[in-house]
C-alpha positions in Angstrom: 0.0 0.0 0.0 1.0 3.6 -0.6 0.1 6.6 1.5 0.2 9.8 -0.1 0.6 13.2 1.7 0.2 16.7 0.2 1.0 19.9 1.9 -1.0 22.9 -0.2 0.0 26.5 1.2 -3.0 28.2 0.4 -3.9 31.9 -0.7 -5.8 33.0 2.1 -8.9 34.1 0.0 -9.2 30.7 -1.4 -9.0 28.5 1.6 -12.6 28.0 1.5 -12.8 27.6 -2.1 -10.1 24.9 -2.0 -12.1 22.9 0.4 -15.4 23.3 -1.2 -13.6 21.5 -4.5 -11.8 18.8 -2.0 -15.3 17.8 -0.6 -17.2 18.2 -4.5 -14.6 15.7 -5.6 -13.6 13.4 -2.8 -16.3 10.2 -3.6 -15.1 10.5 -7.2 -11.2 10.0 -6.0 -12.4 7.1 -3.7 -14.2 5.8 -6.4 -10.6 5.4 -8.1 -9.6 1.8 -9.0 -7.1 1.1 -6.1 -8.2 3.8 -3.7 -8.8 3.0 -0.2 -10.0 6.6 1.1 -8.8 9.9 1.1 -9.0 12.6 3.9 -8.5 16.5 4.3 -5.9 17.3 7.1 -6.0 20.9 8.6 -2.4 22.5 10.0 -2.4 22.5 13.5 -0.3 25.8 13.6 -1.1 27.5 9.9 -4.7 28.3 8.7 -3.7 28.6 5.7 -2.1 24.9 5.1 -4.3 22.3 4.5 -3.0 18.9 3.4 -4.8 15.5 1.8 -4.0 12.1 2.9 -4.6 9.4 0.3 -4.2 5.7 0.9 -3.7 3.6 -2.8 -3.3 -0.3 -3.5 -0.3 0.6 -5.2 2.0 3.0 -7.1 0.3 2.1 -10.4 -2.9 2.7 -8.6 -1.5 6.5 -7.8 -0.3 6.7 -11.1 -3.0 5.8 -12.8 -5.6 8.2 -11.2 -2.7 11.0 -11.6 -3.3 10.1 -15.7 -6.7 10.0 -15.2 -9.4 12.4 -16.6 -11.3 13.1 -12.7 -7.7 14.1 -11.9 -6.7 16.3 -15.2 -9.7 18.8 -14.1 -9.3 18.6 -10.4 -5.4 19.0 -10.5 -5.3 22.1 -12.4 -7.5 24.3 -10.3 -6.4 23.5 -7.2 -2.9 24.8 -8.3 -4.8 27.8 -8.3 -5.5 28.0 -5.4 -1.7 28.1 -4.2 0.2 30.1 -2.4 3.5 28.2 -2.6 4.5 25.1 -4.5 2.5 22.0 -3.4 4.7 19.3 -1.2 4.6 15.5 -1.8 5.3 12.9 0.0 4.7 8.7 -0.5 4.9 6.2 1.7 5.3 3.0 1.6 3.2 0.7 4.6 4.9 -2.3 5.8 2.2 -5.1 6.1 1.5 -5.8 10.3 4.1 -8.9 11.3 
């Protein structure tokens, strides 16, 4: 399994915006082949940092939703919304022992 973390550094003004388009689109991206949820994470320190967790079967999995039309129209206005350069992290998850 991957786990995906993003780190958005909002405009102020669009803070609200960027979350009405995270919670518009969130069933669709996990409805994605592969996805196994996806969540909205708030900064416990910045207002203006908001951050998605996204769990995925596997890299193709990611990968493929990243090609992926749902993602081609939801990507690009997000960006918009940016204050700074989007950060990204993945993780891989050790099965329990």
């Amino acid at each position: 399994m991957i786990v995906r973390v993003v780190r958005l550094r909002l405009r102020p003004s669009k803070v609200q915006d960027f979350e009405i388009v995270f919670k518009e689109n969130r069933r669709a991206i996990e409805a994605q082949p592969g996805c196994h949820g996806v969540e909205l994470l708030r900064d416990a320190e910045d207002e203006h940092v908001r951050g998605t967790l996204s769990r995925w079967e596997s890299q193709d999995h990611l990968d493929a939703y990243r090609q992926s039309v749902l993602f081609g129209q939801v990507w690009p206005l997000t960006k918009t919304f940016f204050e700074a350069p989007a950060e990204v992290w993945s993780y891989e998850v050790d099965e329990p022992t």
